[in-house]
C-alpha positions as a Markdown table, in Angstrom:
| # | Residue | x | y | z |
|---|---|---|---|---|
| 1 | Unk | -15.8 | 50.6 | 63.9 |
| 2 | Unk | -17.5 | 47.6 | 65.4 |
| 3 | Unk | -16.2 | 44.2 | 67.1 |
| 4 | Unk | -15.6 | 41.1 | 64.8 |
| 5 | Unk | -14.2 | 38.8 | 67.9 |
| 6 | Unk | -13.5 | 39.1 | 71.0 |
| 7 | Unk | -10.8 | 36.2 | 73.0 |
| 8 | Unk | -10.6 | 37.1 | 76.5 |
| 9 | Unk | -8.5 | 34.8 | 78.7 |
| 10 | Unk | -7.3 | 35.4 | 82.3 |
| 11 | Unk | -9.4 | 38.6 | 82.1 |
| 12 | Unk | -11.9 | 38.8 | 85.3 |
| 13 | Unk | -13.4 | 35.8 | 85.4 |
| 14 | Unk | -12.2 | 34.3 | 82.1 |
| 15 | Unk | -9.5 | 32.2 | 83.5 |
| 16 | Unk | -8.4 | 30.5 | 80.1 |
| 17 | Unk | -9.5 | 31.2 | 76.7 |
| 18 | Unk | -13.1 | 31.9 | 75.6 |
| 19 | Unk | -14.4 | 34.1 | 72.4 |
| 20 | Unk | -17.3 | 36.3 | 71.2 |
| 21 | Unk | -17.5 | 36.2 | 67.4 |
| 22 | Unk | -19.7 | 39.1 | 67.1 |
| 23 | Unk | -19.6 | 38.3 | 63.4 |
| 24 | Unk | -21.9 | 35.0 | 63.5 |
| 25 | Unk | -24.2 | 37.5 | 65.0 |
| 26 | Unk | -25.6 | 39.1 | 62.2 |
| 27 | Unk | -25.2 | 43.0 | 60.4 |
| 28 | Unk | -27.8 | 44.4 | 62.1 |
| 29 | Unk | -25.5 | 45.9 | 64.8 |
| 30 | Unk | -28.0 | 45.7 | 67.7 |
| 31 | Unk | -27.3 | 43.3 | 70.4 |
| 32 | Unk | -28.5 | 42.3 | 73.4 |
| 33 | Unk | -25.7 | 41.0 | 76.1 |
| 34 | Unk | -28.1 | 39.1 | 79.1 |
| 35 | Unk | -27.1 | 37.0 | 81.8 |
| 36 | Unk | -27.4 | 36.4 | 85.4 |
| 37 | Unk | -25.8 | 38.9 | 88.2 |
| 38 | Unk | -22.2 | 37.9 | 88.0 |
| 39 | Unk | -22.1 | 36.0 | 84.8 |
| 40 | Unk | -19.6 | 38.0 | 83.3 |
| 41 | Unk | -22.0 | 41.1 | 81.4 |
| 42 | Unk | -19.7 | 43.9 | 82.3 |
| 43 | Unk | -16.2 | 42.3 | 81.5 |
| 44 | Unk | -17.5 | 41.7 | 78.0 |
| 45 | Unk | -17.6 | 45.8 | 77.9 |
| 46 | Unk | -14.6 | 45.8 | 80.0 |
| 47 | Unk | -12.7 | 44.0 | 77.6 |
| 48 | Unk | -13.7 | 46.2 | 74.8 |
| 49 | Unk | -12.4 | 49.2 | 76.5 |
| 50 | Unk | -9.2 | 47.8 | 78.0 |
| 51 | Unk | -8.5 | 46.7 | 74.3 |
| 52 | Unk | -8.9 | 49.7 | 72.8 |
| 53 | Unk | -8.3 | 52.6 | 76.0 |
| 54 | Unk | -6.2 | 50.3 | 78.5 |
| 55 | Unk | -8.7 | 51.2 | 81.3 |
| 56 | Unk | -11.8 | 50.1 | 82.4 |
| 57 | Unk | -15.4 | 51.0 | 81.4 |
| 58 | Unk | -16.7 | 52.6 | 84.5 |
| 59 | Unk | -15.0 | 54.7 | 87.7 |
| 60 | Unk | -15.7 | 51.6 | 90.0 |
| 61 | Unk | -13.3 | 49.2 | 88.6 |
| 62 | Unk | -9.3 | 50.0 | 87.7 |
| 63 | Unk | -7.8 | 48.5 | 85.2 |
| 64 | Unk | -5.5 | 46.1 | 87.6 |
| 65 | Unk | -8.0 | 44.7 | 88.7 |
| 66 | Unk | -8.6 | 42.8 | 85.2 |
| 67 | Unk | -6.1 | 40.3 | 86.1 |
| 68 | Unk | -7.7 | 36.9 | 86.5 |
| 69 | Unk | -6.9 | 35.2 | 89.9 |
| 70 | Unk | -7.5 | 32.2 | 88.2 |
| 71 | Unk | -5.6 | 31.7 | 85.5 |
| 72 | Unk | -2.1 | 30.5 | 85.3 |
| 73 | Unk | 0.8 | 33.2 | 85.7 |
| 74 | Unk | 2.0 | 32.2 | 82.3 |
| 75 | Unk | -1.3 | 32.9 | 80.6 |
| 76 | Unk | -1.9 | 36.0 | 78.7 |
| 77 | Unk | -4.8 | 38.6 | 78.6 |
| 78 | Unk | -5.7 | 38.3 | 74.6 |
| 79 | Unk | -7.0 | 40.1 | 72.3 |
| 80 | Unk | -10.1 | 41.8 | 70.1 |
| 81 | Unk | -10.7 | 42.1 | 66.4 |
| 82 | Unk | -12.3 | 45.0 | 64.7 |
| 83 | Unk | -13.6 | 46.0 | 61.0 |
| 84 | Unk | -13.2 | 49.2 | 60.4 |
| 85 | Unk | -15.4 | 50.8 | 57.8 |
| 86 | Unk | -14.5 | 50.8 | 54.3 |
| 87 | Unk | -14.9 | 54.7 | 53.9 |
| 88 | Unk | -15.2 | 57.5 | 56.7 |
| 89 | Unk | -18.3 | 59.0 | 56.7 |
C-alpha cells in the first residue's frame, strides 16, 4: 500500500485545506520530505498514521493534540487516498 493524496485541513498547523499528491511524484517510491524546523515535516507522517491507526506517529504527541487551533470549529480534519496493490505478494 502506498499514499496517492493526502488533504489535511485543520490538522496541526494546516488550518484550511492543503494536499500532497504523492502521485505527481513519480513510481519510484523513494521520497524525500525537507523543510525547515517547524514547517510541518512530522504532521505529514502524522497524518498518515492518524488516517490509517487514529493515533499519532510517535509517544510525544497524542492524537488530540491534532486539532488545529486555527481553523474554524466548522472545519473538518480530511482525508488520505491509498492504492492498494493489484495482487498480494
Amino acid at each position: 500500500m502506498k499514499p496517492k493524496k493526502l488533504v489535511i485541513s485543520a490538522f496541526g498547523p494546516y488550518a484550511g485545506e492543503s494536499t500532497i499528491d504523492f502521485e505527481k511524484l513519480g513510481e519510484h517510491g523513494l521520497y524525500l520530505i525537507t523543510g525547515d524546523t517547524g514547517a510541518g515535516k512530522t504532521t505529514v507522517f502524522d497524518a498518515i498514521t492518524f488516517a490509517l491507526y487514529g493515533e499519532a506517529s510517535g509517544t510525544v504527541r497524542e492524537s488530540g493534540m491534532f486539532r488545529s487551533k486555527y481553523a474554524k470549529a466548522e472545519t473538518e480534519i480530511r482525508r488520505i487516498d491509498f492504492l492498494l496493490p493489484a495482487k498480494r505478494i
